[in-house]
C-alpha positions as CSV (number, residue, x, y, z in Angstrom):
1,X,-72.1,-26.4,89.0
2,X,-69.3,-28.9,90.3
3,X,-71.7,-31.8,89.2
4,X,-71.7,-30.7,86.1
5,X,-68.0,-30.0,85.8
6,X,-68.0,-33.4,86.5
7,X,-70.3,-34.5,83.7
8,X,-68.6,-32.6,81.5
9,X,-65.2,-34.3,82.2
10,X,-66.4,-37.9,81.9
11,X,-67.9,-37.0,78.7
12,X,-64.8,-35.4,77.2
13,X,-62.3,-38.0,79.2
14,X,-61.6,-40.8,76.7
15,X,-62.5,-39.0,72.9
16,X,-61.3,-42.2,70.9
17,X,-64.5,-44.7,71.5
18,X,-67.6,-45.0,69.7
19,X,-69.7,-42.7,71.5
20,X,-72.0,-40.3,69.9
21,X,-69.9,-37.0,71.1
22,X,-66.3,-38.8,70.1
23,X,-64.3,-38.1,67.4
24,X,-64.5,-39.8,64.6
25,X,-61.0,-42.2,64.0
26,X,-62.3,-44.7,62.2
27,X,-62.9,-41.3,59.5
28,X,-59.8,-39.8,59.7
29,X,-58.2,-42.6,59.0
30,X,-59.7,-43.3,55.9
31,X,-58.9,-39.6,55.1
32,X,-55.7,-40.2,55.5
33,X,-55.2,-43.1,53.9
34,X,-56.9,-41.7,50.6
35,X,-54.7,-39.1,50.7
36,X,-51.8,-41.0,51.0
37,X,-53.0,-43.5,48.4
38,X,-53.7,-39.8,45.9
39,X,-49.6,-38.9,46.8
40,X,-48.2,-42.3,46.0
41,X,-50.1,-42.4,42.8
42,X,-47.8,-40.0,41.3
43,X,-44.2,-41.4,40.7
44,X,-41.6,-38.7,42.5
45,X,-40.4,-35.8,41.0
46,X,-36.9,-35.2,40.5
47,X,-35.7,-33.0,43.2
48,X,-33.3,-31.3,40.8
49,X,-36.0,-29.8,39.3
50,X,-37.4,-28.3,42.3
51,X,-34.5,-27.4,44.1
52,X,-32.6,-25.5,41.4
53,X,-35.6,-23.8,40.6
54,X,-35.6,-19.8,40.3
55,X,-38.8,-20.0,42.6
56,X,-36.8,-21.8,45.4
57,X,-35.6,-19.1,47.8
58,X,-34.3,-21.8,50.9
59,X,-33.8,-18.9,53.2
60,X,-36.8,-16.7,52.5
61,X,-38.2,-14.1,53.2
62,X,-34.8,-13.1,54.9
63,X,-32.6,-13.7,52.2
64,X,-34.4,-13.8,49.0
65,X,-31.5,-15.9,47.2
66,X,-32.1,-18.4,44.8
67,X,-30.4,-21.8,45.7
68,X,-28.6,-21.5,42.5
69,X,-27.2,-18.2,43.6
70,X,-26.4,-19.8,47.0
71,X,-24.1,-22.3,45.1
72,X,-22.6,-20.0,42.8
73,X,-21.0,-18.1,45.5
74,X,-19.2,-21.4,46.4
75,X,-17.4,-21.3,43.2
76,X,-14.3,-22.5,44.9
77,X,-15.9,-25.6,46.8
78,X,-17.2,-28.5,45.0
79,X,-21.2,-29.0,44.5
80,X,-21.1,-31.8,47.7
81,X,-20.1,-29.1,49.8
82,X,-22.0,-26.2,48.3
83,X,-25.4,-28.7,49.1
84,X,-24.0,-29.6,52.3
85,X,-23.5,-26.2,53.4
86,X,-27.1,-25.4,52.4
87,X,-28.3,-27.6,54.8
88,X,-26.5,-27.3,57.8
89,X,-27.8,-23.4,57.1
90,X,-31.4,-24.7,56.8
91,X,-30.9,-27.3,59.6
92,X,-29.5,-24.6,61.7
93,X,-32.3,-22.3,60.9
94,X,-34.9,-24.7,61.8
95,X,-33.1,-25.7,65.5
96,X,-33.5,-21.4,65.7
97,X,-37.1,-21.2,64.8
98,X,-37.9,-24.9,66.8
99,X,-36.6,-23.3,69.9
100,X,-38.3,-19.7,69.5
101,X,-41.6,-21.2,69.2
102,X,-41.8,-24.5,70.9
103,X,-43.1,-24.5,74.5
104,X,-40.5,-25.5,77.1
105,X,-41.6,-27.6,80.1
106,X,-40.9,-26.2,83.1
């Protein structure tokens, strides 16, 4: 049983050559790179058009806001600060959600 613990670990101990039971690089590279090459066949949208989009709830599903409606409420600060608001909440909510779920070494 230990020998074949053993076995088992040499086989499984470097994944990235060009043995029969490795993974398969050289493929998922190309994968990758065909992808990429399907993404920056199409020129950029204009983020206006997404962001200020009635589908585009930032905050979601806890606040089921538009991002229009977000800005609206900052009727009193210019549009630079209404945006830059916006993300310092989203930036702060990602920090929150990054340190719920990510593993902390010990």
């Amino acid at each position: 049983l230990y020998i074949g613990f053993l076995e088992i670990g040499q086989e499984i101990e470097n994944p990235f050559n060009y043995d029969e039971n490795d993974l398969d690089l050289d493929l998922f590279c190309l994968q990758i790179q065909r992808e990429l090459a399907e993404i920056t066949a199409h020129p950029a949208p204009d983020p206006s058009g997404f962001i200020f989009s009635q589908f585009n709830q930032p905050f979601a599903p806890g606040d089921r806001r538009t991002a229009i409606d977000i800005l609206r409420q900052k009727k009193d600060t210019d549009d630079r600060e209404a945006v830059a608001g916006v993300r310092q909440t989203l930036v702060k909510n990602y920090q929150l959600i990054h340190e719920a779920t990510f593993r902390k070494k010990k």
